[in-house]
C-alpha positions in Angstrom: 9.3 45.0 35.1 11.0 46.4 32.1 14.4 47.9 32.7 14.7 51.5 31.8 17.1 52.4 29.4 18.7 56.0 28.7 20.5 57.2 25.4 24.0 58.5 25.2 26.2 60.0 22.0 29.1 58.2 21.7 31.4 61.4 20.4 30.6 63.8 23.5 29.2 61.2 26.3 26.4 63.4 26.9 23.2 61.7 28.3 19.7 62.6 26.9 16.0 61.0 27.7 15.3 60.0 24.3 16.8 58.9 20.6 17.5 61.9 18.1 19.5 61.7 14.9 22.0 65.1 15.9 23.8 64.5 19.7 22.3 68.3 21.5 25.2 68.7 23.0 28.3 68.5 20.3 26.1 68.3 17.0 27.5 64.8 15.5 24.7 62.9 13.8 23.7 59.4 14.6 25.7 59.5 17.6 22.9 58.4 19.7 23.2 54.8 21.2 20.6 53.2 24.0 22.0 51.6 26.7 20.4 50.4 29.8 20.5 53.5 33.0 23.6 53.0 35.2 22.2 52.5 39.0 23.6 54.9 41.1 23.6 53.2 43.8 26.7 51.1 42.0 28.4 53.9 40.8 28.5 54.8 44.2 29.9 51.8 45.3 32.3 51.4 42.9 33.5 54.9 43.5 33.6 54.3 47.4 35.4 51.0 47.0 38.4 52.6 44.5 39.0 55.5 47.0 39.6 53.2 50.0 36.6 53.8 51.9 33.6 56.4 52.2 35.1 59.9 53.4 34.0 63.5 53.8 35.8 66.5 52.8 35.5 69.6 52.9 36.6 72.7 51.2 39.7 74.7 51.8 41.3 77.7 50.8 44.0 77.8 48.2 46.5 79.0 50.4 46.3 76.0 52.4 47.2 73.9 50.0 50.6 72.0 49.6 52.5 73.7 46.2 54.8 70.2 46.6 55.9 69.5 42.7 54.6 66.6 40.9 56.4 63.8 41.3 58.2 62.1 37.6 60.0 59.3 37.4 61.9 57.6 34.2 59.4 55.0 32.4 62.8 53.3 30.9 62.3 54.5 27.5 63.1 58.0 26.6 61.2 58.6 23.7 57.8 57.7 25.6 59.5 60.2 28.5 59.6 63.0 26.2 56.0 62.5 25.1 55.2 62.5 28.7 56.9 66.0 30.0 59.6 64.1 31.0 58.7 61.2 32.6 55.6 59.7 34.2 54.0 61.6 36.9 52.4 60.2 40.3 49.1 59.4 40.8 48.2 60.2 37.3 45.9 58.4 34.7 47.3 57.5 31.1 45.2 56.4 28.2 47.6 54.7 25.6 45.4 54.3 22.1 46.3 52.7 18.6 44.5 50.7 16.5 44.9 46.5 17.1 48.6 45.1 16.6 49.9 48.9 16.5 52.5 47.2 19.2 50.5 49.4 22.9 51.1 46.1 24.9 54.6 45.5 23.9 55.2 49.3 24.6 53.4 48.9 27.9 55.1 45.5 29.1 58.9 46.4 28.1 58.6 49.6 30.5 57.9 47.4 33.3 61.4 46.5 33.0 62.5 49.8 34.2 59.6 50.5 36.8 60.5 47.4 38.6 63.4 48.1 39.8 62.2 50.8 41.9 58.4 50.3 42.4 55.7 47.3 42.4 53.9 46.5 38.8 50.4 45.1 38.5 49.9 44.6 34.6 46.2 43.4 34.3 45.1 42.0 30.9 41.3 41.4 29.8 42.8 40.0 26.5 45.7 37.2 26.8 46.0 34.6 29.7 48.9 34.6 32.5 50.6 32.3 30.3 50.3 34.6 27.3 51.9 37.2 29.1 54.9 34.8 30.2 55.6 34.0 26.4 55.3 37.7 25.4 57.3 39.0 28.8 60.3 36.3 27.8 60.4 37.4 24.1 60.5 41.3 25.5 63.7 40.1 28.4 61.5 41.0 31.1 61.4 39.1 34.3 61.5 41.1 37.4 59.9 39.3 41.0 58.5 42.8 41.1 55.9 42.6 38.1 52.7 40.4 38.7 50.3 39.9 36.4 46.8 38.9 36.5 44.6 38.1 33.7 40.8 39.5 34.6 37.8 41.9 33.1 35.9 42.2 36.2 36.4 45.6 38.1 35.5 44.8 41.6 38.4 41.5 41.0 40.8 44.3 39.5 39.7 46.3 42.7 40.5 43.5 45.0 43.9 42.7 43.3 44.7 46.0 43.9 44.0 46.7 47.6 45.6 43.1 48.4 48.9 43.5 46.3 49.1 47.6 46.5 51.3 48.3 43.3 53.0 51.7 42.7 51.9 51.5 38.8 48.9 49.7 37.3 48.6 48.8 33.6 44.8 47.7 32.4 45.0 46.1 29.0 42.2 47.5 27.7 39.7 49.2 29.3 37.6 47.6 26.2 37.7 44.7 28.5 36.8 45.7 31.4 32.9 45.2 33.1 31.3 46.6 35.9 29.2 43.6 37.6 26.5 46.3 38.7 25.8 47.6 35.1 23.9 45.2 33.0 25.3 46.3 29.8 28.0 44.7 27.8 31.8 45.3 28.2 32.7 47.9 25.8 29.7 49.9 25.9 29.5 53.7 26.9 28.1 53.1 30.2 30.8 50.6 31.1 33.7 51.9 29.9 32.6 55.4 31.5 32.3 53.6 34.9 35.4 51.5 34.8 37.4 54.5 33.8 36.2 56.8 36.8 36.6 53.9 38.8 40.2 53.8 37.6 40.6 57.5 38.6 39.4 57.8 41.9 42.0 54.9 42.5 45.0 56.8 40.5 43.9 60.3 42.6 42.9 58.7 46.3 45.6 56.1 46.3 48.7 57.6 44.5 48.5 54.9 42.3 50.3 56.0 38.1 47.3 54.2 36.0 48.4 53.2 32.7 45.0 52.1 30.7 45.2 50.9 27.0 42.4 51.8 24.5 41.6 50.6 20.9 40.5 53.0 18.6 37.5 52.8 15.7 37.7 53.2 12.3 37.8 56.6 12.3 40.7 56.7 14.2 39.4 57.7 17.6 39.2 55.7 21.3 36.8 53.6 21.0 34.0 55.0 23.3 32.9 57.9 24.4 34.3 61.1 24.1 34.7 61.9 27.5 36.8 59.1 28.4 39.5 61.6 27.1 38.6 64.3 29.4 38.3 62.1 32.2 42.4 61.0 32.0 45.3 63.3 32.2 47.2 62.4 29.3 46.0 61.0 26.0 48.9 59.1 23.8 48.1 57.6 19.9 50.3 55.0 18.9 50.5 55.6 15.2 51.9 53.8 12.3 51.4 51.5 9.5 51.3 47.8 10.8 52.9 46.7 7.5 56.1 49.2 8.3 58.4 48.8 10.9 58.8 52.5 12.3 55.4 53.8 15.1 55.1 57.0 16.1 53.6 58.1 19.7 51.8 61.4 20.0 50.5 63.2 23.2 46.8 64.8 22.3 46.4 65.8 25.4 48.8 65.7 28.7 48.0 67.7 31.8 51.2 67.5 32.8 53.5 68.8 29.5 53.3 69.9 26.1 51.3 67.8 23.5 53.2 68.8 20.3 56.3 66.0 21.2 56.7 62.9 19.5 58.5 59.6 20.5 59.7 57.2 17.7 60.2 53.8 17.7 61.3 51.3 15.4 59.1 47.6 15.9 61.7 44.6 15.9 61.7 41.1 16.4 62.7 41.8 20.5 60.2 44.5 20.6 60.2 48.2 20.4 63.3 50.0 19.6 63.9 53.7 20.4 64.4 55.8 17.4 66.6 58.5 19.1 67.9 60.3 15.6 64.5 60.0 13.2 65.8 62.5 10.8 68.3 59.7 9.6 65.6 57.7 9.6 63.1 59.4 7.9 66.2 60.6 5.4 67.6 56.9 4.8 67.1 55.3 1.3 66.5 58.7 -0.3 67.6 58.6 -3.7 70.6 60.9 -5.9 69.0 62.9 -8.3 65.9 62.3 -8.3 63.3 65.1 -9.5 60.5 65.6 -7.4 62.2 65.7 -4.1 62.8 68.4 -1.3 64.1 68.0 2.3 62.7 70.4 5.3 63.2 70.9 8.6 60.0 70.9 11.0 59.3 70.5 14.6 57.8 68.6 16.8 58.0 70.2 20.0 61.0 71.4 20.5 63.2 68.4 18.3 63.7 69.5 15.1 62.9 66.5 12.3 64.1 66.8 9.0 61.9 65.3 6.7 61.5 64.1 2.9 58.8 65.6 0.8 58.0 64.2 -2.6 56.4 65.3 -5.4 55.1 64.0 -8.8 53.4 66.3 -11.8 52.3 64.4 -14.5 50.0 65.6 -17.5 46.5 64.6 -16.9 44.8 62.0 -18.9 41.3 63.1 -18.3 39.2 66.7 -18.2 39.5 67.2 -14.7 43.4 67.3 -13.0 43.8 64.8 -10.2 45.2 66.1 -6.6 46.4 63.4 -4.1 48.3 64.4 -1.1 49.5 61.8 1.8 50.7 63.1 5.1 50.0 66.3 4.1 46.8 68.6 4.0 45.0 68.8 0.7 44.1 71.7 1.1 47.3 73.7 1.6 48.6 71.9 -1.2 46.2 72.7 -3.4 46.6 76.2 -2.2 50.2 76.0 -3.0 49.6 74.6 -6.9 47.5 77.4 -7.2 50.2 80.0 -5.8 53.3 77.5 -8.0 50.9 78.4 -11.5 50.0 82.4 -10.8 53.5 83.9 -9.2 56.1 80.6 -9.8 54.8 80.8 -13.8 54.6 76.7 -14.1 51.6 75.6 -16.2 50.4 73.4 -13.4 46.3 73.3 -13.7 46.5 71.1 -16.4 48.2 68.1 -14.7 47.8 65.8 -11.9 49.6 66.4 -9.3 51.1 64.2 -5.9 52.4 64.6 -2.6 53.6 62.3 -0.4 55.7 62.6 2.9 58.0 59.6 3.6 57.8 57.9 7.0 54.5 58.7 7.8 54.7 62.3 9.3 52.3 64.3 8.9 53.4 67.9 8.3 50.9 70.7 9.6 53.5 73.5 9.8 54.3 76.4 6.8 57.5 75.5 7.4 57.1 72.6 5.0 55.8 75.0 1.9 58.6 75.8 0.0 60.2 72.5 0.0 57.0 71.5 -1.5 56.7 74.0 -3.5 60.7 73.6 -4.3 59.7 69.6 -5.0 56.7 70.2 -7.4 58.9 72.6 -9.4 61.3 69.8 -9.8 59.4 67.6 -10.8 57.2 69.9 -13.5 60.4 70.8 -14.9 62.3 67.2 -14.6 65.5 68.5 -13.0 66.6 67.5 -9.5 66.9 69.5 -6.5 71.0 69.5 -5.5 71.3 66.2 -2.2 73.0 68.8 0.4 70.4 71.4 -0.1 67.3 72.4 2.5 64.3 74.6 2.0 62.7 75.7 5.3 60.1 78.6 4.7 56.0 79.7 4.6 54.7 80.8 1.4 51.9 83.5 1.0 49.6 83.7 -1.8 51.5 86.8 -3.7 54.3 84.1 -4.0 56.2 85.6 -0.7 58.3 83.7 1.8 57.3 84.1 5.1 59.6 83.4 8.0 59.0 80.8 10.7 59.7 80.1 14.4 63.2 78.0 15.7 64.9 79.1 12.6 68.5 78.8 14.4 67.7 76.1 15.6 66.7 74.6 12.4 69.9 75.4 10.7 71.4 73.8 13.2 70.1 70.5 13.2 70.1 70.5 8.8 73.7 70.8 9.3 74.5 68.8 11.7 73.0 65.7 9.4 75.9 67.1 6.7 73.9 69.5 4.4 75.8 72.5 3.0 73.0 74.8 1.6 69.9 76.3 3.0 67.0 78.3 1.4 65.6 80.6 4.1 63.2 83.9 3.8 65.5 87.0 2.4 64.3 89.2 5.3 65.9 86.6 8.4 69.2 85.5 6.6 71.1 88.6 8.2 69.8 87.8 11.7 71.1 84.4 11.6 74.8 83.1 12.2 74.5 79.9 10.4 76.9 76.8 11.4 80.5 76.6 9.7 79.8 75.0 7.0 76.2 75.7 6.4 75.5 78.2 3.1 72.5 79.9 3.5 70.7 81.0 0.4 67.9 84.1 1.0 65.1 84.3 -1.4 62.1 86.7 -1.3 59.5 84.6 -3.2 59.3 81.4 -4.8 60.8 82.7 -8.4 63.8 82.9 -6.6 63.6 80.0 -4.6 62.9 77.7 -7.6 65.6 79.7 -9.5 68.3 78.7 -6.7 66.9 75.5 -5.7 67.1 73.9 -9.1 70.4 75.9 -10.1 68.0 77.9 -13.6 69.6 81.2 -14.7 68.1 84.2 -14.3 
């Protein structure tokens, strides 16, 4: 009898009777995967076996509810704290993504450090051996009686491991890995990493259990999977970075439990991951003294204000058509802001090609950042450098006007507590502000003035 099959899109998750090239449900083409129906029956039973048991409840009024406050505790590191509100919260599922070698493993075995000393650990890996994990665990300085470690990809032996050892925190490296017996399709697929992640759920919700589960990502730069893997977790952390740089950077896209606009940065070394707790000095270390083409700004991410390096290179262009390259920044803002540099900055800028680049690896997405690139192509059009001790923090609008922007105290404060002495802020919030001793703030209405003051040209 042939086994019956059912098509899924890999974006959304979403389940349809029969192959079509656009996913109904969230439009992505060629989506559409086959994979062989998931027996209920199993689901069931996998479901029933990661609560504890087969138990009825029923439905009760709000007001009957406990209001008790979630329950956070320290992790060890505080840069992966501050990602996660504050610290990791009870009973809760975290997916932990990056592409291969990113360093999620090291991350996820150097906190055990710290969660042994108050709670049980079972770290279960689908990808190195016990003896793998030794080696790894004695280069990272962690040996605790209270961290066991299993290597398996079968979830009904994970299951088992669990109900006989009872850990506080559980670490699945990777939920790639990992295979429901009951499903006939292979490890990785959408049907098995669906069912092996709401497995993992029902355990993190009915037992208590904080669920830490690691996740490659695909070449577009996504969990490998389906969609809805991220909607079944409460938090969703990317380990970013460039594998041939030392510095990664973690980011919360989603967290149930805090804000997702924190970062946590961490500097890869030879006894694992360091905790970058300063990355503005970071981020600001090896710039060079005068230097055209280069701006500093102050953004933030959360609530940490990160001063950050922008550079900029305009060079005539060799052919008909200008080139426009921008890295960590988006293409089309800074094309936007050529645009706005040529018509209200008067700098003959259509004609050449033009490059942006944002040391470190940050990715700006606030207008904060537009007049220090503004301030950094100007310098470099014109060939003169932009002063060391000098800061542009402002949005620019298309008539050439500076915009204010959010946290500006608090910006100011943290440009000069890294020992700069001048500021360009919008004209119309310089009298509102009380700027540190020190700190020289210089107001500007547009970017005339700005470039005028920035790069010290007369009037």
């Amino acid at each position: 009898m042939k086994q019956k099959t059912m098509f899924y899109c890999t974006e959304c998750g979403n389940e349809t009777p029969k192959w079509a090239g656009k996913c109904p449900a969230c439009g992505a083409w060629n989506t559409i995967v086959e994979q062989p129906e998931v027996p209920k029956s199993a689901s069931k039973a996998v479901g029933r076996t990661a609560c504890g048991g087969i138990s009825v409840r029923r439905a009760c009024p709000v007001t009957e509810l406990q209001a008790d406050e979630e329950i956070r505790f320290p992790t060890g590191m505080g840069e992966l704290d501050r990602v996660l509100g504050g610290g990791a919260v009870k009973g809760s599922l975290v997916l932990v993504g990056g592409a291969p070698g990113i360093g999620k493993s090291t991350l996820m075995l150097q906190i055990c450090s710290k969660l042994c000393e108050f709670s049980k650990v079972l770290y279960v890996s689908g990808e190195e051996s016990e003896h793998q994990l030794k080696l790894r665990a004695r280069r990272l300085h962690v040996d605790s009686a209270s961290l066991y470690v299993i290597s398996e990809t079968s979830l009904g032996d994970l299951l088992e491991s669990v109900a006989a050892e009872k850990p506080d925190v559980l670490i699945v490296d990777s939920i790639q890995t990992l295979y429901n017996d009951a499903l006939d399709s292979p490890a990785g697929s959408v049907s098995q990493v669906k069912d092996c992640t709401l497995a993992l759920m029902q355990l993190a919700k009915g037992q208590g259990i904080t669920v830490f589960v690691i996740g490659h990502v695909n070449k577009e730069g996504s969990i490998a999977g389906p969609k809805v893997l991220e909607h079944m977790v409460d938090c969703v952390l990317y380990f970013e970075g460039d594998q041939h740089t030392s510095y990664r950077i973690l980011r919360a896209a989603k967290n149930r439990f805090g804000a997702t606009n924190e970062i946590g940065v961490f500097e890869m070394r030879d006894e694992g991951l360091a905790e970058v707790e300063n990355p503005s000095e970071m981020l600001l270390s090896g710039r060079p003294d005068d230097a055209p083409g280069t701006c500093v700004t102050c953004v933030m991410e959360g609530m940490r204000p990160v001063l950050a390096e922008i550079q900029a290179l305009v060079v005539t262009s060799a052919g008909g058509n200008p080139r426009r390259t921008s890295n960590g920044f988006d293409y089309n803002r800074a094309a936007m802001l050529l645009a706005v540099l040529e018509k209200r900055g008067g700098l003959k800028v259509s004609a050449c090609d033009a490059y942006l680049n944002i040391i470190g690896g940050l990715w700006l997405d606030e207008p904060a950042a537009d007049l220090a690139a503004v301030v950094a192509l100007a310098s470099s059009y014109l060939d003169r450098p932009v002063p060391r001790d000098l800061v542009a923090i402002g949005e620019v609008g298309l008539t050439g006007e500076l915009r204010t922007v959010n946290q500006l105290a608090q910006r100011i404060s943290e440009v000069r507590r890294l020992g700069f002495t001048k500021c360009v802020v919008p004209a119309h919030r310089a009298d509102s502000l009380r700027p540190p001793e020190g700190l020289r703030l210089i107001p500007v209405r547009n970017i005339g003035e700005a470039i005028r003051a920035a790069l010290r040209q007369p009037e």
